[in-house]
C-alpha positions as CSV (number, residue, x, y, z in Angstrom):
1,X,8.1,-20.3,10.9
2,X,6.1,-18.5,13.2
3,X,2.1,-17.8,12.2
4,X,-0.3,-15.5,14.3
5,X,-4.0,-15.8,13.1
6,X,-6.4,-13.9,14.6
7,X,-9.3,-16.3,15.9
8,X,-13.4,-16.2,16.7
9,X,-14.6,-19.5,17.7
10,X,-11.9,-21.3,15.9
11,X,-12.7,-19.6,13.0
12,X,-10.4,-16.6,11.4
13,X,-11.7,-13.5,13.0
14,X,-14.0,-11.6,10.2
15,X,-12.8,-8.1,11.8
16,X,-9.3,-7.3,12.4
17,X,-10.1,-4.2,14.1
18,X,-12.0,-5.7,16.9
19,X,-10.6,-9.2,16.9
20,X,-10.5,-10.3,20.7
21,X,-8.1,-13.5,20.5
22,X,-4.8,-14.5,18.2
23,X,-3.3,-17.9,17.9
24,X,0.4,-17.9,18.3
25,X,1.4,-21.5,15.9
26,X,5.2,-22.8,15.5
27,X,5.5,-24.3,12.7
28,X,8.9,-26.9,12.2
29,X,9.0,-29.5,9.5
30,X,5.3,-28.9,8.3
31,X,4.3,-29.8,11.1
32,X,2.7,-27.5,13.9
33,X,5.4,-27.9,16.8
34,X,4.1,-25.5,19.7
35,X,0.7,-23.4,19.9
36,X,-0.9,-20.6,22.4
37,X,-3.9,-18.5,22.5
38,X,-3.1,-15.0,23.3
39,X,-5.9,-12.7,24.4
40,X,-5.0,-9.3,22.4
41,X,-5.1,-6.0,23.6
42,X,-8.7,-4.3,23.5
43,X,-7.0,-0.5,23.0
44,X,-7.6,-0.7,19.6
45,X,-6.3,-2.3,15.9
46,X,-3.2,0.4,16.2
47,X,-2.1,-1.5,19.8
48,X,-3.0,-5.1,18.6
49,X,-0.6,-4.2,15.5
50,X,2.1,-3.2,18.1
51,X,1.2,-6.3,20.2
52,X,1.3,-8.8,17.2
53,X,4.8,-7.4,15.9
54,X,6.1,-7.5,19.2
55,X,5.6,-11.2,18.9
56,X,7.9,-11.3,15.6
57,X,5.5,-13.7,13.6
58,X,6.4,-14.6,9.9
59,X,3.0,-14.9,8.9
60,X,0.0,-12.8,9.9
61,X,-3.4,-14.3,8.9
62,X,-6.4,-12.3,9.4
63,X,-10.2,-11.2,8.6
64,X,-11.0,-7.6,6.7
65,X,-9.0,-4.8,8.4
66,X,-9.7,-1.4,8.0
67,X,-7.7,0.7,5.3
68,X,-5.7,2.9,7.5
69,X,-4.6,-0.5,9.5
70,X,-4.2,-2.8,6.8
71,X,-1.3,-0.1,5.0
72,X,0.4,0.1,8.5
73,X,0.0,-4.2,8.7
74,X,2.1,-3.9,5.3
75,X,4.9,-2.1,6.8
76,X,5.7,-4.8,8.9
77,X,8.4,-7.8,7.7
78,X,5.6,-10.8,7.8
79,X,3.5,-12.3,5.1
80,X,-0.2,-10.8,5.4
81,X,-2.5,-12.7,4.5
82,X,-5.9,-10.5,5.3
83,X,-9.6,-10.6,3.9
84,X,-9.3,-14.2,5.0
85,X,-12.0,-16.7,6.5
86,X,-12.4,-20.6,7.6
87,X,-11.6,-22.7,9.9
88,X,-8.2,-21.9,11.4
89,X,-7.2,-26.0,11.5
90,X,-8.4,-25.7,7.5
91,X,-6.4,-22.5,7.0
92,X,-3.5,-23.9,8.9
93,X,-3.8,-27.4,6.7
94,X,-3.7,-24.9,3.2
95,X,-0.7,-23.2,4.6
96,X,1.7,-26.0,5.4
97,X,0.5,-28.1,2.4
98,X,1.6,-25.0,0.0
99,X,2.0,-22.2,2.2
100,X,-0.4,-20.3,-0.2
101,X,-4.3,-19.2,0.7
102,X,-6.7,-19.5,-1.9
103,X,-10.0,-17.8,-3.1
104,X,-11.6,-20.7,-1.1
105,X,-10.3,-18.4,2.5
106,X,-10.9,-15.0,0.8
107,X,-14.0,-13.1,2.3
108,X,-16.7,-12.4,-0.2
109,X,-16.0,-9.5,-2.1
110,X,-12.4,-9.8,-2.0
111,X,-11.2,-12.2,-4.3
112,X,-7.4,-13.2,-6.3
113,X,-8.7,-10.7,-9.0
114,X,-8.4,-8.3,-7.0
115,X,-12.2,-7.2,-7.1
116,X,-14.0,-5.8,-3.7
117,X,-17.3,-5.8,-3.3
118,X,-18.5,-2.3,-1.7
119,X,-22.7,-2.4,-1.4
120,X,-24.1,-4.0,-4.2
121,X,-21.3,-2.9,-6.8
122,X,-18.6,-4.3,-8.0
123,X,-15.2,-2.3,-8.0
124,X,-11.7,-2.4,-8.2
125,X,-9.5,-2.3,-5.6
126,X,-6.8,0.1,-5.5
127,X,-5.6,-0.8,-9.1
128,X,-2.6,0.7,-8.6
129,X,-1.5,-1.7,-5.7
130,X,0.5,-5.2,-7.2
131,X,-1.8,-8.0,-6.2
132,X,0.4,-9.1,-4.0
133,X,0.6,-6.6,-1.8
134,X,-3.2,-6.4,-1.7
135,X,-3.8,-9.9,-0.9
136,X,-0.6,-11.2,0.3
137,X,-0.2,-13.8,-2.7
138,X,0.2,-13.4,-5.9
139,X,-1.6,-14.7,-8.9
140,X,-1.9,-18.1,-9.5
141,X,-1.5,-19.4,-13.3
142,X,-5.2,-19.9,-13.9
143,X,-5.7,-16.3,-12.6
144,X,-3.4,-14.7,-14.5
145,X,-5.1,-16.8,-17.3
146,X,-8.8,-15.1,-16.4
147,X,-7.0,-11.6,-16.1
């Protein structure tokens, strides 16, 4: 499996749109078997898109991306995982242990109940969207449970 995580100072990226740097990670027997640090391109989120699907990864983990980005990010064959945070070695650890990302890695604001914060309000997000598709997991049982 291949996994592309955008990175800032070994931490995932908070911004998408203006990330700098993405780690390219091999993954073979839950183990991590090759790993390179790519400088993206600094054109803009449309061209590191292009530049990250170029690279075919299975998995893209990232920080918050803008709307208009994130629903072109979705048309693309990989897991997204975005609105994430932490340290990439803990992100990576979460991923092959169970290859799911918990609320622990969501930013604030965006969490598994598919809540955003925008200000000092709480709001849905896009209810219409399958949770899934939002957050690149779905519910676990004890979220379905609070739901």
């Amino acid at each position: 499996m291949k996994v592309a995580i955008t990175v800032w100072q070994q931490r995932v990226s908070p911004v998408f749109d203006v990330s700098a740097n993405l780690l390219m990670l091999s993954l073979h027997d839950g183990k991590i078997a090759d790993e390179q640090a790519i400088p993206l391109p600094t054109s803009g989120p449309a061209a590191k898109l292009a530049f990250i699907a170029a690279l075919q990864p299975d998995v893209l983990i990232c920080g918050a991306m803008s709307a208009q980005i994130q629903h072109v990010a979705e048309t693309h064959p990989w897991q997204l995982y975005a609105f994430m945070k932490g340290s990439v070695r803990r992100v990576m650890r979460a991923l092959i242990a169970g290859g799911v990302l918990a609320d622990d890695f969501s930013l604030p604001g965006c969490t598994a109940r598919n809540r955003c914060c925008t200000g000092n309000k709480w709001a849905q997000c896009v209810a219409q969207e399958p949770h899934e598709k939002r957050f690149g997991r779905p519910l676990c049982q004890s979220e379905k449970n609070e739901n």
